[in-house]
N, C-alpha and C positions, 0 to 999 in steps of 0.2 A: 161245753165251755161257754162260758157267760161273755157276753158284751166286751166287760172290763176288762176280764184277762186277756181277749183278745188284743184287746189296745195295750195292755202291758205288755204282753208278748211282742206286740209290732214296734212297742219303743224301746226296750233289750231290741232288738234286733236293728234298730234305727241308730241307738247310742253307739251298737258294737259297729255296726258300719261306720260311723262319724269316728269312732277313734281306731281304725283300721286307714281309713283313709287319710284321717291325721298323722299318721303314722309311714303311710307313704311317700306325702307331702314332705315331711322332715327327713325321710331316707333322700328322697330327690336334690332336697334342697343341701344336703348335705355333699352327695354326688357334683353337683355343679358347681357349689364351692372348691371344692376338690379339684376340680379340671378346670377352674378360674385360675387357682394359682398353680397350676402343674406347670412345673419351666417346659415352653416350647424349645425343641430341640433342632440343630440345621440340620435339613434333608439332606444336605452332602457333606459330603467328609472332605476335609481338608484334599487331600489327594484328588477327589473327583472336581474339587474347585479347581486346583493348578490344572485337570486335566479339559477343563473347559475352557480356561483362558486361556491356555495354550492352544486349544484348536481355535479359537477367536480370533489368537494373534496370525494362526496359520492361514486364515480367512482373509483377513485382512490387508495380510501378506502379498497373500495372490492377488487380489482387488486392486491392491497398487499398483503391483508390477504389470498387471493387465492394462491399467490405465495409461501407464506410463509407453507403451508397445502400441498402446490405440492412439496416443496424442500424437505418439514421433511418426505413425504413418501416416497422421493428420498434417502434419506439418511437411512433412515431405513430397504428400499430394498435392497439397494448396502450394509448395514454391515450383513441382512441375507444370502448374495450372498456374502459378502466375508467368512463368517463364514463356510460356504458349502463349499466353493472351498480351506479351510484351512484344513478345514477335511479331504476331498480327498486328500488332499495330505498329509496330515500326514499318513491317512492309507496307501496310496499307500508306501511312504517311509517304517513306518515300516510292510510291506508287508501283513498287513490283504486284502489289496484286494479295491478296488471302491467299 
């Protein structure tokens, strides 16, 4: 085999490559146009929505009503603590003592 044919052989085989490659490039390109406009779909379905804002609501629920049991103990404790520290000082003022 001569020189020439060789270089002819290596560019057939350079062209078929260039338009095999071109050829994947437009399958690709055609793939990611395709999955640009694919409608995104919601990962949950109506029923597992309700079913998480109802456990939300049921969270939140609780959070409350904890709050609410933590504040009134708070308030109950601060008017035993102030009732005590009214006293000592009434005693102290009229001088029975602590």
């Amino acid at each position: 085999m001569s020189l020439e044919e060789i270089e002819k052989e290596a560019e057939k085989i350079v062209e078929e490559a260039e338009r095999e490659a071109m050829e994947i490039l437009r399958k690709a390109r055609e793939e990611a146009e395709r999955l640009r406009n694919m409608e995104i779909k919601d990962p949950l379905s109506e029923e597992e929505k309700k079913e998480v804002e109802e456990e939300y609501k049921k969270k939140i629920n609780e959070v409350e009503e904890n709050f609410k049991v933590k504040s009134e103990k708070l308030r109950e404790l601060f008017e035993q603590k102030k009732e005590q520290l009214v006293s000592k000082l009434v005693n102290l003022v009229a001088g029975l003592g602590a």
